[in-house]
N, C-alpha and C positions, 0 to 999 in steps of 0.2 A: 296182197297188201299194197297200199299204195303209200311215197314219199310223202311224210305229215309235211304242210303248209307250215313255215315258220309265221305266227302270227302277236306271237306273244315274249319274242326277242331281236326288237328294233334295233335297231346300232348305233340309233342314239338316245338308247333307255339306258338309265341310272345304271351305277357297276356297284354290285350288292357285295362279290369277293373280287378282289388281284393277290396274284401270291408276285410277289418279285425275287428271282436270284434263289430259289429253296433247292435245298444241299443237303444230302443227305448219306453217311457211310455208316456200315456194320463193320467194323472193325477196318482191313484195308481194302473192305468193296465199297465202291462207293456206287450206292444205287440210286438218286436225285444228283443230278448238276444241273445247279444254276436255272430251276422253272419258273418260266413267266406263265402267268395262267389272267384267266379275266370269266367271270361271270355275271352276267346283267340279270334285272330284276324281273321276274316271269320267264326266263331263256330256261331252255332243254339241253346242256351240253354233255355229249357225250365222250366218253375217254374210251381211244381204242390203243391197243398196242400191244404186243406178244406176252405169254407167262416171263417175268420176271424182270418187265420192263420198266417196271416203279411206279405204275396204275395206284396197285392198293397200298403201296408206303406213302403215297400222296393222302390218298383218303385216312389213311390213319392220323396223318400231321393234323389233316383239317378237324378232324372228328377229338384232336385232343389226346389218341394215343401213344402217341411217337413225339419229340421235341427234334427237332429239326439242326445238323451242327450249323447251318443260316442261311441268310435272305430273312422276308417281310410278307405279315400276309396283314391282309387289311379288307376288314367289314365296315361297307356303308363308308370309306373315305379314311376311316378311322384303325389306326397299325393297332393291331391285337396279340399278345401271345398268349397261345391255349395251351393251357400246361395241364390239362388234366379234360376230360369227357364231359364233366360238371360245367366247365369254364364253355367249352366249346358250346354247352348246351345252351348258358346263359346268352349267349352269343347269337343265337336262333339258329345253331346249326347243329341237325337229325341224322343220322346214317341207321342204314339197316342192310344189314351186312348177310352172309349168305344162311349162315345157321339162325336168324333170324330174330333169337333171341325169345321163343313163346314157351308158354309152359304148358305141356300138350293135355295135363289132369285139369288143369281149369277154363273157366267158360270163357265162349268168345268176351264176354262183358268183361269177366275179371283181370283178362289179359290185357285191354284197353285201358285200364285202370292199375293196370301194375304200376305199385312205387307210388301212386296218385290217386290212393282209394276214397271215395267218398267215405265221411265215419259223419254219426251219431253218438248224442247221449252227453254226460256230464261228465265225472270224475273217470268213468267206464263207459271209454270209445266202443260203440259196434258199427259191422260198418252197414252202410247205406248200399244194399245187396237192389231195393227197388229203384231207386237215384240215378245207380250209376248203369243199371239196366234201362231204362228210358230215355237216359240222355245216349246208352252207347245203339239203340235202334236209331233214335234220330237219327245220329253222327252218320253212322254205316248210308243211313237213306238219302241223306244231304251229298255225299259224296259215291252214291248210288255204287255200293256195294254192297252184292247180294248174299248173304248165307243164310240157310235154315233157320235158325235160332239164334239168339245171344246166346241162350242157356245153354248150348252145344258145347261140349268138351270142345277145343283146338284140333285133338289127337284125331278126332272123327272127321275135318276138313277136307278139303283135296289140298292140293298145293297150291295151284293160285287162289283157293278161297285163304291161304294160309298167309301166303305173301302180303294180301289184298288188307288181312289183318295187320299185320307189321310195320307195312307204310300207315294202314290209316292211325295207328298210336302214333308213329310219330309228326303225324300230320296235324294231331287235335293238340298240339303244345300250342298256345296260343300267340306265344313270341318267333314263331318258328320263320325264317328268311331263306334256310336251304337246306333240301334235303338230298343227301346222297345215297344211293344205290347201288350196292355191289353185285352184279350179276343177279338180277330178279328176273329174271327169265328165262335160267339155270335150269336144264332138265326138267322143262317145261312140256305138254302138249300144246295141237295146237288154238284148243279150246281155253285151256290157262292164259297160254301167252296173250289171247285175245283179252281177255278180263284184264289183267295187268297193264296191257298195254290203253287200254280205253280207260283205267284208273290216273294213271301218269298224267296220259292229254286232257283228261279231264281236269288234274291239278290246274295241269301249266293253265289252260284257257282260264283261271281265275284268279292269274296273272300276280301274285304275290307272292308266290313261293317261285323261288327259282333251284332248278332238278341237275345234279350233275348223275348220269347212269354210265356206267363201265358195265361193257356186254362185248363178249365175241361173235355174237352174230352180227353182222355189217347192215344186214335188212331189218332185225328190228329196230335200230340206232336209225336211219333213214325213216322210218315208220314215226318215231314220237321225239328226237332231238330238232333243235333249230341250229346246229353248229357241231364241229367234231373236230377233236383233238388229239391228234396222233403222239403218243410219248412211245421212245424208242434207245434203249439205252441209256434211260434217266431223262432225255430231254423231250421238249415239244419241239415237235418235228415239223406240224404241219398244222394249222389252224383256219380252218376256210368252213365258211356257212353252206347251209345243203345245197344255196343256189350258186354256189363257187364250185363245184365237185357231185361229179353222176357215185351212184354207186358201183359200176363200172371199175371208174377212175380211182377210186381208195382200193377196191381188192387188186387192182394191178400193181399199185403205189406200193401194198403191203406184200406182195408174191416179189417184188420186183427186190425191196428191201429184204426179204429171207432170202431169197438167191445172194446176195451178195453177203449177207451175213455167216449163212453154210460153205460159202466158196472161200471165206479167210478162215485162214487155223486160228482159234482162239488162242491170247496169250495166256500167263499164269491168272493173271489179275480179272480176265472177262471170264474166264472160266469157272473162277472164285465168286467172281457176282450171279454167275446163274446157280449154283450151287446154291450161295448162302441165301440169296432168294426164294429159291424153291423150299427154301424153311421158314420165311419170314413173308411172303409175300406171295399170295395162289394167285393172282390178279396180275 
């Protein structure tokens, strides 16, 4: 694999998210202090940083499932609080999270159409079974993902044709600004990972949706981000574009970081935040 060319987040293209200051504790762990975060319009950022480092308690805030004890996040310029998945949604921001969310008895079409089914008829809706099969072969073909059938149960896919489904429902919202990715390329091969990963750059290259991906592999994140954000202990640690930083230089950055972090005895309270982490946050 080679390092994706950042091409489609300039550094001085439009800022779609900023979160400032976001704070976040489960009782008296406190997993978020104080992030400053920035996502530009078309940009690939990815989030790297250890299990229980406050990765996916960030993505939950954004996605609307957590409320955050403070700071500020703001879409397009404009301070937003997302107090619920609906809101977040309205907001054009998609996550697809690692269980995926599909319902493996029905077809690739009706899954694309979950919650959003085309219907017919008068006083007695049926639904529009031909509609939403034609429009979901387009979609799939537009955004050149390949599977067998629409008509194909889910359950019969492989995994990346499964992922590839996931992303693309939330891709076809039509207000959608940002879509976040929890580990899509989780116990993956590496014929999947390829599919996935040419799904992504294919987004970013048409430059209006802007991608945040959290991945512990360092080479895929090199492969399809234009920037990487190290959080480590709740904060951001380290924010430099792929032409700031080899892939080299982040896995020594992050070996250099767990040496130092396994060499101090944790106190009651850091021990307490990996703990209650590892129940509320796999990321």
């Amino acid at each position: 694999m080679t390092p994706n060319v950042p091409t489609n987040g300039p550094t001085d293209a439009e800022e779609v998210l900023r979160t400032e200051e976001i704070s976040m504790s489960f009782g008296p762990v406190t997993a978020l202090r104080s992030v400053d975060m920035h996502l530009r319009r078309g940009e690939v950022l990815g989030l790297v940083g250890d299990n229980g480092a406050g990765k996916s308690t960030l993505v939950k805030i954004l996605t609307g499932l957590y409320k955050p004890d403070g700071g500020r996040i703001y879409i397009e310029g404009e301070e937003v609080r997302l107090r619920s998945v609906e809101q977040a949604r309205q907001h054009g921001i998609e996550t697809v999270f690692q269980d995926l969310a599909l319902v493996d008895e029905l077809s690739v079409y009706h899954n694309l159409f979950l919650n959003r089914e085309h219907t017919r008829g008068g006083w007695f809706r049926f639904l529009g079974n031909r509609s939403m099969r034609a429009d979901a072969r387009r979609y799939l073909d537009s955004i050149e993902v390949d599977v067998p059938s629409v008509d194909v149960p889910v359950a019969k896919l492989s995994g990346g044709q499964r992922q590839a489904i996931a992303v693309a429902r939330a891709v076809r919202q039509e207000n959608i600004k940002i879509l976040m990715l929890d580990e899509p390329l989780a116990a993956m091969g590496a014929k999947e990972t390829a599919l996935i990963i040419e799904l992504i750059k294919g987004l970013s290259r048409q430059g209006d949706i802007s991608i945040i991906v959290i991945d512990h592999n360092y080479t895929h994140l090199f492969e399809i981000c234009d920037r990487i954000n190290v959080i480590q202990q709740g904060r951001v640690t380290l924010d430099k574009s792929l032409g700031e930083i080899s892939l080299e230089e982040l896995i020594e950055l992050m070996v250099q970081s767990y040496r130092r972090e396994i060499a101090q005895p944790a106190g009651p309270v850091a021990a307490d935040a990996h703990s209650a982490q590892d129940g509320r946050d796999e990321s």
